[in-house]
C-alpha positions as CSV (number, residue, x, y, z in Angstrom):
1,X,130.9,199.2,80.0
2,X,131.8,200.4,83.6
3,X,129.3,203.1,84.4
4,X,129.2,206.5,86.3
5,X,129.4,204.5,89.8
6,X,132.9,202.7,89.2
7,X,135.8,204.0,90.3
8,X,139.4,202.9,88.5
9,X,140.9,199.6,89.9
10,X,137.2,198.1,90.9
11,X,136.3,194.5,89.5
12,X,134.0,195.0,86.9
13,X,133.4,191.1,85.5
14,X,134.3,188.2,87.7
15,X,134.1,184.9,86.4
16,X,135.4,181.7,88.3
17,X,137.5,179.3,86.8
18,X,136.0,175.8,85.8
19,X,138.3,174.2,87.6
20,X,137.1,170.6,85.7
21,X,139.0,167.5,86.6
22,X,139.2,166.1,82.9
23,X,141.2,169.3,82.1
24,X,143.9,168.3,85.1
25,X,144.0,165.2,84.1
26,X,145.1,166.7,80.6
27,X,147.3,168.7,81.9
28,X,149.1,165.6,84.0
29,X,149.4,163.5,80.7
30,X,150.8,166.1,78.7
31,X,153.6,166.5,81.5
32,X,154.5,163.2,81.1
33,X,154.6,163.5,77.5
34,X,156.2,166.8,77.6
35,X,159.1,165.1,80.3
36,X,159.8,161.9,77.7
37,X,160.0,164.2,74.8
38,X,162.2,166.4,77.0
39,X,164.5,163.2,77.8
40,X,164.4,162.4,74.2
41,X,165.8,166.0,72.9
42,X,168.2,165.8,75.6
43,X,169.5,161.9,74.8
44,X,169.3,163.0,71.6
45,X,172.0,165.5,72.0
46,X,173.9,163.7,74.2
47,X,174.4,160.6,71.3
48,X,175.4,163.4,68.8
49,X,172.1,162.6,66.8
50,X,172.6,166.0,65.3
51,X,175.8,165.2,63.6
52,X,173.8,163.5,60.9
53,X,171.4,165.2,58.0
54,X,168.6,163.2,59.2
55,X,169.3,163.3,63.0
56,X,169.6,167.1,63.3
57,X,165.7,166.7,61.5
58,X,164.4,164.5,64.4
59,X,166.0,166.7,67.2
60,X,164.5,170.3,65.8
61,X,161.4,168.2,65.4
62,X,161.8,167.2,68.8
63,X,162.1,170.7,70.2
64,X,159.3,171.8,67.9
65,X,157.1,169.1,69.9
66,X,158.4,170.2,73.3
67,X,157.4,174.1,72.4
68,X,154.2,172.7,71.2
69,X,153.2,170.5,74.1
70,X,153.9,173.1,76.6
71,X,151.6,175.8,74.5
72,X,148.6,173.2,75.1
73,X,149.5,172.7,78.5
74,X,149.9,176.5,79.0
75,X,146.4,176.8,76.9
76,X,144.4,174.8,79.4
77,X,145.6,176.3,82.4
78,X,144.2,179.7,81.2
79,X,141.8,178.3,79.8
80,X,140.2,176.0,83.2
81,X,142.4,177.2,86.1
82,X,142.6,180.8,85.9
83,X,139.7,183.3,86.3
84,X,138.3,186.0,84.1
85,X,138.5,189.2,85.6
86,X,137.6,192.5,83.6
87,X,139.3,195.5,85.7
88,X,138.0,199.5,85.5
89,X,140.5,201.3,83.8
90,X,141.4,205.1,83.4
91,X,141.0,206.0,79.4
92,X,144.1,207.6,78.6
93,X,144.1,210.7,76.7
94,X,146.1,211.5,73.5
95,X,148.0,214.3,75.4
96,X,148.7,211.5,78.6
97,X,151.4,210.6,76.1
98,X,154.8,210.3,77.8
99,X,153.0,212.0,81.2
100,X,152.3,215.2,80.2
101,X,150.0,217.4,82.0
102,X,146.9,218.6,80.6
103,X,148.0,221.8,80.8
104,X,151.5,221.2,79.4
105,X,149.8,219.8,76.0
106,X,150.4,222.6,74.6
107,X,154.2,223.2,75.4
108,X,156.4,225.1,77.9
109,X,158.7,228.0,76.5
110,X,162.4,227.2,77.8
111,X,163.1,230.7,78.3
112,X,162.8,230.7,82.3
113,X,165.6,229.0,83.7
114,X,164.7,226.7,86.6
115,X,161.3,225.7,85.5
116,X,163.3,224.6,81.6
117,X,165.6,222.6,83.8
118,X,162.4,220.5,85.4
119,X,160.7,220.4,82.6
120,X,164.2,218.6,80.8
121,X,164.7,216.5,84.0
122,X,160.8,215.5,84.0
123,X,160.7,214.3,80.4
124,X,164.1,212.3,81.1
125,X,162.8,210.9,84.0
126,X,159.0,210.3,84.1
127,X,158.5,209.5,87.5
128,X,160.4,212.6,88.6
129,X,158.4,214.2,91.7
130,X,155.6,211.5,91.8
């Protein structure tokens, strides 16, 4: 955990990235694959393929693979290209809900007029004044 020393928005953890070649060259085939599969759905509607039982089969499958192939790709990015990078954070309070002040957690009586009217325009509009 961050301790007494860290202030909010400091780097807490920073790991580099891998960055390992066999990964890119993963990524590179699957492109390729994901581009012919891509041509493929796109043929495949073009040709009316989906006019028949079995055709309309093979193109959903086809877009199945294309959502599938681009998770993988999408996987190994995060997974070898992109760092990890734990951030300090301010630990939000129950009574932080929906910006209230601390010393609005109780509530405000809507009995005095101009101070009701900011208090209405502040909970329509959080960032009201900030």
């Amino acid at each position: 955990m961050a301790g007494d020393t860290s202030s909010y928005g400091d780097i807490h953890r920073y790991e580099p990235a891998r960055e390992s070649t066999a990964a890119a060259i993963g990524i590179v085939l699957l492109t390729i694959i994901e581009i012919a599969l891509v041509f493929l759905f796109v043929y495949g509607l073009m040709s009316a393929w989906a006019s028949t039982l079995f055709g309309n089969q093979f193109v959903g499958g086809l877009l199945a693979l294309i959502f599938i192939d681009l998770a993988f790709i999408l996987l190994l990015y995060r997974k070898e290209f992109l760092p990890d990078v734990m951030v300090v954070k301010k630990r939000r309070r129950k009574w932080e809900d929906l910006y209230v002040r601390e010393e609005d957690a109780d509530g405000t009586s809507l009995a005095d007029g101009e101070a009701a009217w900011d208090t209405v325009k502040r909970a329509i509009y959080p960032y009201y004044k900030r």
